[in-house]
DRENMI-482039 format. One record per residue (C-alpha): residue number from 1; x negated, y negated, z negated; residue in three letters. Coordinates in nm, 4 decimals. Each point is the difference from the previous one (the first is absolute). Layout:
# residues N
 drenmar        u        v        w baba
     NUM        X        Y        Z  ala
...
This chain:
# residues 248
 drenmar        u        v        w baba
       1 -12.4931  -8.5082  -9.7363  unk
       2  -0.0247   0.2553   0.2904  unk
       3  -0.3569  -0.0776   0.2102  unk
       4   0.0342   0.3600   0.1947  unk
       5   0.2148  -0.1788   0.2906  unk
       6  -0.1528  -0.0827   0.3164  unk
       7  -0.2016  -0.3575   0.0011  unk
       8   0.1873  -0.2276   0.1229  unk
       9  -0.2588  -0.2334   0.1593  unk
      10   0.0630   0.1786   0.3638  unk
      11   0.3635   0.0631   0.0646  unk
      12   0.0179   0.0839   0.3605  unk
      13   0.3794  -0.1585   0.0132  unk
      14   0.3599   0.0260  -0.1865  unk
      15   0.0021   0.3556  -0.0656  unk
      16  -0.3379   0.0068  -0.1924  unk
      17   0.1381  -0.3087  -0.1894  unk
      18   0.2856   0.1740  -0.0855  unk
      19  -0.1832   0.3521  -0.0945  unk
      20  -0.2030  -0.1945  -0.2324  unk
      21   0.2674  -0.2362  -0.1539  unk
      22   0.0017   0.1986  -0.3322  unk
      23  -0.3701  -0.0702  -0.0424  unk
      24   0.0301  -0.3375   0.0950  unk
      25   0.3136  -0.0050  -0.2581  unk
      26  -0.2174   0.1428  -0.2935  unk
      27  -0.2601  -0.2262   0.0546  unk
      28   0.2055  -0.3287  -0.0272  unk
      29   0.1610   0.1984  -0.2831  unk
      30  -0.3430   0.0805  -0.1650  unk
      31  -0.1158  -0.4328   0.0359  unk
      32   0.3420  -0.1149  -0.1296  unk
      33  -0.0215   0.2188  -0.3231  unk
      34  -0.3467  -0.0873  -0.0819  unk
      35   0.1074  -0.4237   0.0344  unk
      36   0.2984   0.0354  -0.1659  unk
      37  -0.0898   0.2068  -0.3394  unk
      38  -0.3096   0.0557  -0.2409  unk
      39  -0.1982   0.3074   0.1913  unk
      40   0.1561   0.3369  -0.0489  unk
      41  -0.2126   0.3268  -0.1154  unk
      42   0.0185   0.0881   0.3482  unk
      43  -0.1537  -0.2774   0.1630  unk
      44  -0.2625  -0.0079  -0.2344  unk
      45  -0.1101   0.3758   0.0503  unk
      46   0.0506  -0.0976   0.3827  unk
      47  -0.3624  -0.2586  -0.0423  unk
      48  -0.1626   0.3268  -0.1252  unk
      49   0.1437   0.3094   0.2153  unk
      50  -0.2697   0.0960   0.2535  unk
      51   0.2783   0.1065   0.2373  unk
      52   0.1765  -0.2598   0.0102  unk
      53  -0.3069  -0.2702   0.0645  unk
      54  -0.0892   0.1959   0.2604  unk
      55   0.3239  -0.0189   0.1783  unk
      56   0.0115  -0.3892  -0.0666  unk
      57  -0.3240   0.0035   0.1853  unk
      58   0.1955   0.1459   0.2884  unk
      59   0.2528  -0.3158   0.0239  unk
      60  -0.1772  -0.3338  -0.1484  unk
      61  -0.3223  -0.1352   0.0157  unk
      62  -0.3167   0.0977  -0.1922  unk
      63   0.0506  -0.3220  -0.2115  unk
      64   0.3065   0.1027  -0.1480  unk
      65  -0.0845   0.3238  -0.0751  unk
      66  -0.2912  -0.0824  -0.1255  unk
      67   0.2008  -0.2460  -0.2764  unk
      68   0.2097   0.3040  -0.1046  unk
      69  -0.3536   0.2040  -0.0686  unk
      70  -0.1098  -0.2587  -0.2275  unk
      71   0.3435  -0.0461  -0.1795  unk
      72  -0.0307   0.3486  -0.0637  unk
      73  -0.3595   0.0610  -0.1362  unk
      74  -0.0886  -0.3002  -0.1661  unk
      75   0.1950   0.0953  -0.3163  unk
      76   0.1161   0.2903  -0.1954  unk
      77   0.3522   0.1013   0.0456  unk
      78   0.1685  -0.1405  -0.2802  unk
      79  -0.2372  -0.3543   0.0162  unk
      80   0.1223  -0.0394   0.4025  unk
      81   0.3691   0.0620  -0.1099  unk
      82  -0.0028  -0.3312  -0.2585  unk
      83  -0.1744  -0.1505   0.2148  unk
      84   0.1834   0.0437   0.2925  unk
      85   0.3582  -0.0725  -0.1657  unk
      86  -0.1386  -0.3411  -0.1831  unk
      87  -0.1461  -0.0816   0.3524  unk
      88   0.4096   0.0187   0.1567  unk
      89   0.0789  -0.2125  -0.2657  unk
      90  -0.2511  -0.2564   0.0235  unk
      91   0.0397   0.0143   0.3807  unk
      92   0.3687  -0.0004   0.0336  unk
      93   0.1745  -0.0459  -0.2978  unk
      94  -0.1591  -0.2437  -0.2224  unk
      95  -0.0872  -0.3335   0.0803  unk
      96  -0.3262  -0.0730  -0.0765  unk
      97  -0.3619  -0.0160   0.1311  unk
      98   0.0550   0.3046   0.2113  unk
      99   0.3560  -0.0354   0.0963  unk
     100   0.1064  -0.0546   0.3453  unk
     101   0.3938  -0.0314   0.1010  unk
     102   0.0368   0.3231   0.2069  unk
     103   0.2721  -0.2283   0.1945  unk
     104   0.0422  -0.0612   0.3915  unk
     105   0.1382  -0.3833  -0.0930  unk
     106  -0.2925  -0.0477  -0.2574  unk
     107  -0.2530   0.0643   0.2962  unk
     108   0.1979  -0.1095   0.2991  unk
     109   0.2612  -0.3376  -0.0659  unk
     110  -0.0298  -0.3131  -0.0832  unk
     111   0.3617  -0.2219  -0.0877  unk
     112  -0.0196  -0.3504  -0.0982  unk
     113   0.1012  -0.1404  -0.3263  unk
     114  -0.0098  -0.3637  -0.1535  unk
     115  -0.1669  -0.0751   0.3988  unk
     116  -0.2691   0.2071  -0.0727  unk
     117  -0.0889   0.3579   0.1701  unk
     118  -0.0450   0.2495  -0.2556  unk
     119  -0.1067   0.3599   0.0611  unk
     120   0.0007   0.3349  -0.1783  unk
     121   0.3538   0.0099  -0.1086  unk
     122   0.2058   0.2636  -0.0737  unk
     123   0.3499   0.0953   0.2410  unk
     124  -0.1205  -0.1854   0.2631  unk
     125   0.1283   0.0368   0.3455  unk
     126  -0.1891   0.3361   0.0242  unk
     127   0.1920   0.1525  -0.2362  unk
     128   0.3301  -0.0891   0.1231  unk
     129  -0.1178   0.0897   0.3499  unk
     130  -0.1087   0.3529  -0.1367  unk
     131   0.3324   0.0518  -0.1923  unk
     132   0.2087  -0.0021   0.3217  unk
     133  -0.2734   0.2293   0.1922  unk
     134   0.1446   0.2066  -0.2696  unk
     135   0.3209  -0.0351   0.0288  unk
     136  -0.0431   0.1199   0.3747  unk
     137  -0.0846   0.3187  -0.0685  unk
     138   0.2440   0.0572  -0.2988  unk
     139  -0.2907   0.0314  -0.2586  unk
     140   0.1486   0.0433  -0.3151  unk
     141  -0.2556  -0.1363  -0.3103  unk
     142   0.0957   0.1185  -0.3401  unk
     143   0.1504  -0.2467  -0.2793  unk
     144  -0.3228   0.1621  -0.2001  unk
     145  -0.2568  -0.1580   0.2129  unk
     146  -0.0499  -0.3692  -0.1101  unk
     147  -0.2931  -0.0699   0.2531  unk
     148   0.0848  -0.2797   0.2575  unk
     149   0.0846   0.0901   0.3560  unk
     150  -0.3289  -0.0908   0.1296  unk
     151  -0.2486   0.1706  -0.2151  unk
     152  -0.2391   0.2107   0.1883  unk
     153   0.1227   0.2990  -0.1581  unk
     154   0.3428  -0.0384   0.1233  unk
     155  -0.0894  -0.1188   0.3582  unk
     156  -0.1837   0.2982   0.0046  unk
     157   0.2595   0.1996  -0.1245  unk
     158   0.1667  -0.1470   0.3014  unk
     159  -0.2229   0.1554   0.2484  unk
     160   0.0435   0.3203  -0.1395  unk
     161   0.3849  -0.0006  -0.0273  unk
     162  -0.0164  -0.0623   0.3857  unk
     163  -0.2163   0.2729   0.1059  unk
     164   0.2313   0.2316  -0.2331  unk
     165   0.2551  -0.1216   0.2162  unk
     166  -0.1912   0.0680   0.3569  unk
     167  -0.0407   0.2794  -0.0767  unk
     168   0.3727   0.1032  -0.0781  unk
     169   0.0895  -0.1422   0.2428  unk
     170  -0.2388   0.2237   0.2584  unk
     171   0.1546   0.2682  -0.1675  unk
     172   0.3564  -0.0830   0.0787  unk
     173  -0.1044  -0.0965   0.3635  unk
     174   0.0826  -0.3489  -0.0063  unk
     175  -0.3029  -0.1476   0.2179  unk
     176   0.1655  -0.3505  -0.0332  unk
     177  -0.0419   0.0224  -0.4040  unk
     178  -0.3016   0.1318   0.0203  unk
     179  -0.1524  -0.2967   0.2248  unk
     180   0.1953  -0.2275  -0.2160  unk
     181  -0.1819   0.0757  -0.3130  unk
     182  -0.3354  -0.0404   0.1488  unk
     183   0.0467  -0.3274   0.1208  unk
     184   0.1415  -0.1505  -0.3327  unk
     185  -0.3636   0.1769  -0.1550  unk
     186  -0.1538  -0.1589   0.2724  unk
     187   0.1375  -0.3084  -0.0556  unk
     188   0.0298   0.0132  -0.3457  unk
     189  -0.4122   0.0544  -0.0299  unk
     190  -0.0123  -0.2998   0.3018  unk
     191   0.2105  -0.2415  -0.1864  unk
     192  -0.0679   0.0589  -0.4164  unk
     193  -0.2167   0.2736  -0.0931  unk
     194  -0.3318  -0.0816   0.2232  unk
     195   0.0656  -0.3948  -0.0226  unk
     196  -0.1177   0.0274  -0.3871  unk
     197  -0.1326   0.3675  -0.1039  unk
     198  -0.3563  -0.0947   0.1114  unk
     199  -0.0250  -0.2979  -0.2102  unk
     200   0.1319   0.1854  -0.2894  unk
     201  -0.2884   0.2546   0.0060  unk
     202  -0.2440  -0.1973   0.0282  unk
     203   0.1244  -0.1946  -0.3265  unk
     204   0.0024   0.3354  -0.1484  unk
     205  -0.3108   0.0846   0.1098  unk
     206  -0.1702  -0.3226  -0.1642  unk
     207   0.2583   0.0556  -0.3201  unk
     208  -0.0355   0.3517  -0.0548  unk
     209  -0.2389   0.1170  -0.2919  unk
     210  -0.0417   0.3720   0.1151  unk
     211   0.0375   0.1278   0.3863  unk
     212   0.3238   0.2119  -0.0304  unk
     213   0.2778  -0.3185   0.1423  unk
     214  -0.2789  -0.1209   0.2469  unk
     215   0.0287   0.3624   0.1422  unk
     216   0.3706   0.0239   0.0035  unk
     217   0.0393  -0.3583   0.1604  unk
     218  -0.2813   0.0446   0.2537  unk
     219   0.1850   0.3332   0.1111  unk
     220   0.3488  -0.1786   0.0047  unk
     221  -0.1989  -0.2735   0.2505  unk
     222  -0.1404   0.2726   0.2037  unk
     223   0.3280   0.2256   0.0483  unk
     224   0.2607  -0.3082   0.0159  unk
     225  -0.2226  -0.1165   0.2895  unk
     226  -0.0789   0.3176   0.1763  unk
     227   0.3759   0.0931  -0.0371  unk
     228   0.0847  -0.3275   0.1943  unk
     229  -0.2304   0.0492   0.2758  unk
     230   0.1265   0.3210   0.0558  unk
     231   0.3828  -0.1180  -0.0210  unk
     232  -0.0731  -0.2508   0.2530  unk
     233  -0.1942   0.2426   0.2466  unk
     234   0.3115   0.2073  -0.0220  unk
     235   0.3133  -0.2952   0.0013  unk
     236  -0.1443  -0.2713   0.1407  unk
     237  -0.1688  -0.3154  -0.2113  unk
     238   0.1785  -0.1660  -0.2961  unk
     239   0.0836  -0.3775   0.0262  unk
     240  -0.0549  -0.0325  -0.3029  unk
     241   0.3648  -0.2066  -0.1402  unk
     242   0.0732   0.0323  -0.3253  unk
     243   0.3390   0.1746   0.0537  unk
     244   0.0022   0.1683   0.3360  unk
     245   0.2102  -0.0804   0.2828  unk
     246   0.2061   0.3025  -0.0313  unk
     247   0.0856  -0.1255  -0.3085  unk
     248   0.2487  -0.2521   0.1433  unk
């Protein structure tokens, strides 16, 4: 992940939006890779490069980079690497005393069955809403990837796919595009990602057994929200449906 790009907590308007969509792309691209796989060599080293701390310190809160400090010096490098790929698995993978279903429908819908109202299901209406958000913008997902359509790491993935897209489409000068795909961020972070995110870091903040996930999720909180207030400064505010109008 690239953390040289301009911070993006004071756009002055479209332009700067678009200038810094590859930044805002890497990011999303950076939180989707660590929910969806055990933690990479990379991201590791990341909790314990001086650099790069100091440029988190330039984008999120003191909190979370404060989290990624202690991930990184509280154990010796081979120690923090078990420990930080049996903590995905406990987390994410393995049901269990840890676990928590990294699923918009386990955290957001309820359906009836046998007249009773039962939550934290799996392929709810969430993840048939977020399937045809996907469709819309002709995101392809791989036969290899056996995740369902609402795990964080793919609505994330999301989000990044559309400022890839912003910004190609700035580049081909097709301002109609461009405004297009940051509304459907907009209202993709208005509609799904914001409505459960929160309440899935804090549940991995009181699961988590060392401080490396409570870091990533408190800076996925912190970006998906700043990104939306700046969206809606820029386009207007979201209303917030769970498939847009412009859907229709």
């Amino acid at each position: 992940m690239v953390m040289s790009s301009p911070n993006p907590a004071a756009p002055n308007g479209a332009q700067d939006l678009v200038a810094m969509a590859p930044a805002r792309r890497d990011l999303y691209r950076f939180l989707s890779a660590a929910f969806l796989a055990a933690p990479a060599p990379e991201l590791l080293a990341k909790a314990r490069d001086e650099e790069f701390l100091a440029a988190l310190a330039e984008w999120f809160s003191a909190e979370v980079v404060e989290k990624f400090q202690r991930a990184g010096q509280t154990m010796e490098t081979a120690e923090f690497s078990q420990a930080a790929h049996r903590e995905f698995t406990q987390l994410f993978l393995v049901p269990g005393g840890q676990y928590l279903a990294p699923y918009e429908s386990v955290f957001r819908d309820r359906r009836e069955i046998e007249g009773r109202e039962i939550a934290g299901l799996l392929l709810g209406p969430s993840a048939v809403a977020v399937q045809q958000w996907y469709r819309l913008a002709a995101l392809e997902i791989s036969e290899e990837f056996k995740e369902l359509p609402d795990h964080i790491g793919l609505e994330l993935h999301y989000l990044a796919y559309l400022c890839a897209r912003e910004q190609e489409f700035a580049d081909s000068g097709d301002a109609g595009k461009q405004t297009r795909a940051r509304e459907m961020q907009r209202d993709f972070l208005k509609a799904h990602v914001l409505t459960w995110l929160p309440d899935l870091a804090q549940k991995i903040q009181a699961n988590a057994s060392i401080p490396l996930y409570p870091a990533i999720a408190g800076m996925a909180v912190e970006f998906c929200c700043g990104q939306l207030a700046l969206l809606e400064s820029v386009d207007g505010r979201s209303n917030g449906r769970p498939l847009p109008s412009y859907f229709r």
